[in-house]
C-alpha positions in Angstrom: 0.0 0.0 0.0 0.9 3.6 -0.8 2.1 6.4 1.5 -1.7 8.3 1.2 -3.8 5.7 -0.4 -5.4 9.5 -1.8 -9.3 7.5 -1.5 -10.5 9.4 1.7 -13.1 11.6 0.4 -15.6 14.1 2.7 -18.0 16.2 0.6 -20.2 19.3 1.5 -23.3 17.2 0.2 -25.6 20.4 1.0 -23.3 22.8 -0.6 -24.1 22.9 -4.2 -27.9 22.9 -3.0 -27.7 26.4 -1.1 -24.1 27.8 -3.0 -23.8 29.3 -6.6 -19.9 28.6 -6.6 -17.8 31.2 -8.3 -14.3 30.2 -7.9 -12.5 26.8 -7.2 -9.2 26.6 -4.9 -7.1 23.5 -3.6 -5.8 24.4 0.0 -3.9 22.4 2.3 -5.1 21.9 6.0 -2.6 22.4 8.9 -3.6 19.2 10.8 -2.2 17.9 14.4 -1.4 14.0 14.6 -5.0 12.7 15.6 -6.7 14.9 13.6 -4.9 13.5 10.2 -5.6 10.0 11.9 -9.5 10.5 12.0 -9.3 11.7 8.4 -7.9 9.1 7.7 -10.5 7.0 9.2 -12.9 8.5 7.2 -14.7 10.6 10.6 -15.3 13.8 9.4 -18.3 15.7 8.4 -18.0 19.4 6.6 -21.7 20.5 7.0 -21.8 23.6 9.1 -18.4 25.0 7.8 -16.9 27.9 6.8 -14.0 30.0 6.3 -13.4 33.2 7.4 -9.9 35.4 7.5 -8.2 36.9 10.6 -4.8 38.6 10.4 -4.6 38.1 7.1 -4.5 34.2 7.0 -7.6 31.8 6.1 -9.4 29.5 8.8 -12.1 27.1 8.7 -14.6 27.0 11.2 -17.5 24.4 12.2 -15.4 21.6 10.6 -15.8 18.4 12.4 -13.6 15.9 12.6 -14.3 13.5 15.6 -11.9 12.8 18.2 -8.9 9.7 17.3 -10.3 6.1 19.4 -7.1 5.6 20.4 -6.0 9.1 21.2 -6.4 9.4 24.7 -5.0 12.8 26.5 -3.3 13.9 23.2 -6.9 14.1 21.4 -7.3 17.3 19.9 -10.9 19.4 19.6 -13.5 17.8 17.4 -14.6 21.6 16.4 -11.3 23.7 16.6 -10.6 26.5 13.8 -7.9 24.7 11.1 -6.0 27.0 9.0 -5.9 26.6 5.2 -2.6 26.9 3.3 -2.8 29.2 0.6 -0.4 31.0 -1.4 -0.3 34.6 -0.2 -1.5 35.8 -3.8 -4.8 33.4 -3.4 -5.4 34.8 0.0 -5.3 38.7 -1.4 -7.6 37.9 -3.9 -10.1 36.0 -2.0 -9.9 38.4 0.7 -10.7 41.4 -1.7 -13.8 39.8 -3.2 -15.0 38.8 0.2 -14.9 42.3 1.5 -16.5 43.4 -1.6 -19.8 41.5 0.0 -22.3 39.1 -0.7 -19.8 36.5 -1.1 -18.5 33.7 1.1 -15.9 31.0 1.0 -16.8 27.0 2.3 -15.2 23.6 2.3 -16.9 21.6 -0.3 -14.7 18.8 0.2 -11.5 17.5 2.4 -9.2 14.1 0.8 -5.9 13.2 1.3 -4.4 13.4 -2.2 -1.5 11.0 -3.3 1.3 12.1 -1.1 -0.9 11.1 2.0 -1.2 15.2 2.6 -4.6 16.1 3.5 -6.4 18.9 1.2 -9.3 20.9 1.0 -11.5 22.0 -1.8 -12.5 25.3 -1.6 -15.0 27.9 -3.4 -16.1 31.1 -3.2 -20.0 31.3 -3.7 -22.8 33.4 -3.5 -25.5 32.2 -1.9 -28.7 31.0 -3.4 -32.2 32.3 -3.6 -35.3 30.9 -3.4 -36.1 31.3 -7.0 -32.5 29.7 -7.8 -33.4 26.6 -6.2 -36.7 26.5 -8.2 -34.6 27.1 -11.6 -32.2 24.4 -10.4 -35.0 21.7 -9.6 -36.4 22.8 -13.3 -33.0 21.9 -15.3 -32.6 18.9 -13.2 -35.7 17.5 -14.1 -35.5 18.8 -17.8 -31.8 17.1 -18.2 -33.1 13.4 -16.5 -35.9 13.7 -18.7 -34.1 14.3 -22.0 -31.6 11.6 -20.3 -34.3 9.3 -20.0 -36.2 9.7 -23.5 -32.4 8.7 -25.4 -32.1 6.1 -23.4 -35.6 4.4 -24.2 -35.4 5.6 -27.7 -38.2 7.7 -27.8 -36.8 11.2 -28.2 -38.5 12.5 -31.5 -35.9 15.3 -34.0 
């Protein structure tokens, strides 16, 4: 087996649902020794998070990632603030276009990619409306209906 078997995966299910994502950024996540551990394991859960910026650096907030089994007094806090690594020219510019308003940066997803270093997917997004939730339920079921007329053979030109 590899270093970082790189299949860990832990999505922001709810994300796309409420988020109109703007921008895409891979960030690394400064991690103590049982919090890599219960990544690892797979016990994490990103609903609830969100980043926000103090002195200039990027944290993540409300990110759970349960407590190791086997950690005993060396556990670290399921809910503690994680910071993101960024270059500093990312962190300008997502700092600027938060402060500009109406915008807002989440995890949509946290893996351990193929050098067993654990990452973080993150976006800048607007959030939704109601009537953009109605418009997404509309193309969704226009796109599994055209989906399901090729498939039966019944789509007419």
């Amino acid at each position: 087996m590899k270093h970082g078997s790189g299949n860990i995966v832990i999505k922001n299910k709810k994300a796309s649902r409420n988020y109109l994502f703007l921008d895409k950024y891979i960030a690394g996540i400064q991690l103590t020794g049982t919090e890599i551990k219960s990544l690892r394991a797979g016990k994490a859960n990103l609903i609830d998070s969100y980043c926000q910026f103090r002195n200039g650096e990027l944290f993540v907030k409300g990110m759970n990632i349960s407590e190791y089994y086997w950690g005993n007094i060396y556990n670290h806090d399921p809910r503690r603030e994680r910071k993101l690594l960024l270059t500093r020219k990312e962190l300008s510019k997502l700092e600027k276009k938060v402060k500009e308003g109406g915008l807002t940066i989440i995890v949509i997803k946290v893996f351990i990619n193929e050098r067993g270093l654990a990452k973080a997917e993150v976006v800048l997004a607007r959030g939704k409306k109601e009537y953009d939730h109605r418009e997404t339920i509309k193309q969704k079921d226009a796109k599994r209906e055209i989906d399901r007329q090729l498939k039966n053979g019944s789509f007419r030109k």
